[in-house]
C-alpha positions in Angstrom: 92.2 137.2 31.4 94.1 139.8 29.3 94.1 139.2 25.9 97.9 139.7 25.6 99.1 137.4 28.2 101.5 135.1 27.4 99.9 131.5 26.5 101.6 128.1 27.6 103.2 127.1 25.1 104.7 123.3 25.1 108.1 124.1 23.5 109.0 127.1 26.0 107.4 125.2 29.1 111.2 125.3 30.7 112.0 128.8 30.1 111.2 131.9 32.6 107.5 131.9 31.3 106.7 128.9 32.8 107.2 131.0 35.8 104.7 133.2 35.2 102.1 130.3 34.5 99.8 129.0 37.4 96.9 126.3 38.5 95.4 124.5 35.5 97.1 126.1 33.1 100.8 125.5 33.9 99.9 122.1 34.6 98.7 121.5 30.8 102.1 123.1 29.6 104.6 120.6 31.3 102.0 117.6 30.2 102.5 119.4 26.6 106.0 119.2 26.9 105.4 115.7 28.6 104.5 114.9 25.5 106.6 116.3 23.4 109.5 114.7 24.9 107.6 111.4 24.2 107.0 112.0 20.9 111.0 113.2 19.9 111.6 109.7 21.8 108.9 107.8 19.3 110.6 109.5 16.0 114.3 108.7 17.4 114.1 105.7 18.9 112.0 102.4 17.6 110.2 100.3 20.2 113.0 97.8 19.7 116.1 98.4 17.1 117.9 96.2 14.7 121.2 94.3 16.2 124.2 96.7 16.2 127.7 96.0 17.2 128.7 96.5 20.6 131.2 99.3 19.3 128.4 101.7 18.4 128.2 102.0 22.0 131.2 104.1 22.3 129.7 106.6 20.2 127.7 107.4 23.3 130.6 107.5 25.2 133.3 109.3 23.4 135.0 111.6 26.3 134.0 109.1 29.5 137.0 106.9 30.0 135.0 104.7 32.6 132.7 103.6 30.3 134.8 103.2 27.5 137.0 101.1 29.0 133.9 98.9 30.2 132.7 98.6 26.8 135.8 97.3 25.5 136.0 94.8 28.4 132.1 94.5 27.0 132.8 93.5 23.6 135.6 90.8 24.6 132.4 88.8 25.6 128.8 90.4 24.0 129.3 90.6 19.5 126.0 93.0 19.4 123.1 94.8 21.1 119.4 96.1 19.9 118.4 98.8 21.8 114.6 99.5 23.3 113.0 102.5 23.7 113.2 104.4 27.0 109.7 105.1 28.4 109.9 102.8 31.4 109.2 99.3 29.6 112.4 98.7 28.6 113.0 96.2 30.9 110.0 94.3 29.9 110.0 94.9 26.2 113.8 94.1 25.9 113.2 90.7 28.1 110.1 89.9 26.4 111.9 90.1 22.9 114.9 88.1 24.0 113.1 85.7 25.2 110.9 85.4 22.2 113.6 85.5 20.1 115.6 82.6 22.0 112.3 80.4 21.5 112.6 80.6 17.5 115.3 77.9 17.7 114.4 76.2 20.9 111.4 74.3 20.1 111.5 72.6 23.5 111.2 75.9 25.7 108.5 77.0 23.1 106.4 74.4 24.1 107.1 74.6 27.8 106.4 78.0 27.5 103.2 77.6 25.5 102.0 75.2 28.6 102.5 77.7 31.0 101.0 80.5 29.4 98.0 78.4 28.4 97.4 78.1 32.4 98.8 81.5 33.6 95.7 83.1 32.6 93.5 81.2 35.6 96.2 81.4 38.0 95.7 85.4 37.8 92.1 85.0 37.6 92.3 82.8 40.7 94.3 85.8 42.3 91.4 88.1 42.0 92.6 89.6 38.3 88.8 90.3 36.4 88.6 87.7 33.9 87.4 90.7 31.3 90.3 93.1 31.9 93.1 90.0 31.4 91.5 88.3 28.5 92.4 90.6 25.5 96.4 90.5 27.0 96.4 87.3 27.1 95.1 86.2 24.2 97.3 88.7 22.1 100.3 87.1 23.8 98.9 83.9 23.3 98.9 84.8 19.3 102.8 85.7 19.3 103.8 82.7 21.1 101.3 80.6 18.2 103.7 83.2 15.7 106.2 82.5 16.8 105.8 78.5 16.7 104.3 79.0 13.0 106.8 81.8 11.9 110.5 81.5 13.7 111.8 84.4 11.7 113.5 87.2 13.6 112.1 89.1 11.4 108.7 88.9 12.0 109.2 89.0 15.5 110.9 92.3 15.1 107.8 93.9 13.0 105.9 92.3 16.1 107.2 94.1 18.6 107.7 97.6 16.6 103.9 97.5 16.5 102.7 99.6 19.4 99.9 98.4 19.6 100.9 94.1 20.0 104.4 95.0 21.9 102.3 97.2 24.7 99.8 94.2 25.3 102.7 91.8 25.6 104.4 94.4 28.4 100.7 94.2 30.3 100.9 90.8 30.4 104.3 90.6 31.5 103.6 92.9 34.5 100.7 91.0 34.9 102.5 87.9 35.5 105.2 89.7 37.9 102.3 91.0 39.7 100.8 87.6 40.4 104.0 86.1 41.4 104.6 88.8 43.6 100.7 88.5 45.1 101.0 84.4 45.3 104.1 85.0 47.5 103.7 87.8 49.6 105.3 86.8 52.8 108.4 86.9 50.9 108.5 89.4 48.6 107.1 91.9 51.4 110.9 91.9 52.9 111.9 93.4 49.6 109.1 96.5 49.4 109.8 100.0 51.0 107.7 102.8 52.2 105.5 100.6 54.7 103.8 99.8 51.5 101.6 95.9 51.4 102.5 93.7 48.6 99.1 94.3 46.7 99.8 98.4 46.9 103.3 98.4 45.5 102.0 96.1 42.7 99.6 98.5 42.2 101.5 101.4 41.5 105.1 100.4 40.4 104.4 96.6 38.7 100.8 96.5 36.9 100.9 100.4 35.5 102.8 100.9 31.9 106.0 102.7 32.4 106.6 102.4 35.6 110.6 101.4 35.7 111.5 97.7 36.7 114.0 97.3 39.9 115.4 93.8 41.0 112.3 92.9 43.0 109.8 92.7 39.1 113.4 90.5 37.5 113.0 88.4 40.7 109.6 88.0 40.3 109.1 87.6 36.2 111.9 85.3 36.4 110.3 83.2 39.0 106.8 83.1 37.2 108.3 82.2 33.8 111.2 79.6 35.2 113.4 81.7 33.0 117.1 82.4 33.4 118.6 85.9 32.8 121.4 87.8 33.1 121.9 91.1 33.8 125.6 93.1 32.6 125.8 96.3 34.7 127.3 99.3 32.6 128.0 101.8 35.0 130.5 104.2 36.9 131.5 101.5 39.1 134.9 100.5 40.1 137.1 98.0 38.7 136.8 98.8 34.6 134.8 95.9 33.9 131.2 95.1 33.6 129.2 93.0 36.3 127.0 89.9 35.3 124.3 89.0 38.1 121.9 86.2 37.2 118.6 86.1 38.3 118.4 83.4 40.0 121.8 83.1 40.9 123.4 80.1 39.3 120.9 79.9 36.2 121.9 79.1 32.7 120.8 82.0 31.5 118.2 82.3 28.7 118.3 86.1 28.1 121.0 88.3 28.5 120.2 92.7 28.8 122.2 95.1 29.4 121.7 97.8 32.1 122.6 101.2 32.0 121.1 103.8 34.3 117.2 103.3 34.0 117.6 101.5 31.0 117.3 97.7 29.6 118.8 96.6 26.2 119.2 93.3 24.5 122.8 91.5 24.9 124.0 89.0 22.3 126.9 87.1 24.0 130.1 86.7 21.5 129.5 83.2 19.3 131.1 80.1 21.5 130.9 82.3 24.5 
């Protein structure tokens, strides 16, 4: 190769060069950029935020009229939101901290919840999940749910999940339990799957795999396998100038309320007396 040929370079990988660049090479320079992207995300955006208000949304907003007037419909009903980071386990980040956080003052549900996930482990297992691959996700969500019964401060939980480490075990295990729920009930959730695809090949490739994006099929199913009520406000384009609630299941009390925008889960906290 000439000396003086132009190297891949990760911060030009969308310019002309890039053009220029084949096979193995122009492969590593997107996956550079790949991760460059990811990394500008990780400096920008913790893997969940404080609470804001609602109104800092409209600094995202400030020349769309269709969302602005959705977030003011928004904030006649939801005081605050905390954001998650976008790299496809929002959804499962922002539920799993919601949830969590709802349990510091509902010793009840705790201990419900402690039950279940005391016996979820087996059920998997029993599914044909390796005992030795599930353990260590398991027992690290095992140890916030004992945190969270020993140590209900919001606080706490938060450093929890801003440890990469911790939160990303707790987001295996969550897909972990959609996946088994989905597996246990196949016949069902088959109607749901596209692409000719079995139940056990789509859990494969868009469930059990970190940052893969959630749809309404992994909310059905998580939902289901925890017994937990959430609701879901839709922030988008849509008609009408207001936001749409859907529960999963429909007619729950929900637990945990997120917010959905385009490819992207948040935590909702509805307006006090709401």
């Amino acid at each position: 190769m000439d000396e003086n040929q132009i190297q891949p370079d990760a911060s030009g990988v969308a310019d002309q060069d890039t053009e220029e660049l084949t096979g193995m090479a122009r492969e590593e320079a997107i996956i550079a950029q790949q991760e460059r992207i990811q990394n500008e995300i990780k400096e920008n955006c913790p893997l969940v935020s404080d609470r804001y208000p609602i109104s800092v949304l409209f600094d995202e907003y400030l020349d769309d009229a269709v969302y602005k007037a959705k977030i003011e419909d928004l904030s006649m009903q939801y005081s605050h939101i905390r954001k998650t980071r976008g790299d496809g386990n929002c959804f499962f980040r922002a539920f799993g901290f919601a949830y969590l956080e709802r349990l510091l003052t509902d010793k009840k549900e705790l201990k419900r919840l402690k039950t279940a996930a005391e016996m979820s482990k087996d059920q998997l297992v029993s599914l044909g999940f390796p005992s030795f691959t599930i353990t260590d996700f398991h027992e690290t969500f095992m140890e916030v749910i004992q945190q969270v019964e020993q140590q209900p401060e919001v606080d706490e939980l938060v450093d929890t999940f801003r440890d990469q480490g911790i939160s990303d075990y707790i987001v295996v295990y969550l897909r972990l339990l959609t996946s088994g729920q989905l597996q246990q009930n196949a016949e069902f959730y088959e109607n749901f799957i596209e692409g000719g695809r079995t139940v056990k090949e789509f859990c494969r490739r868009e469930v059990e795999p970190m940052a893969r994006e959630s749809d309404h099929i992994h909310i059905i199913a998580l939902t289901s396998a925890l017994d937990v009520g959430v609701r879901v406000v839709y922030l988008d384009r849509g008609e009408g100038g207001k936001v749409i609630p859907h529960d999963f299941p429909d007619g729950c009390s929900p637990q945990v309320v997120l917010l959905y925008r385009p490819g992207h889960y948040d935590v909702l906290y509805p307006l006090k007396g709401s």
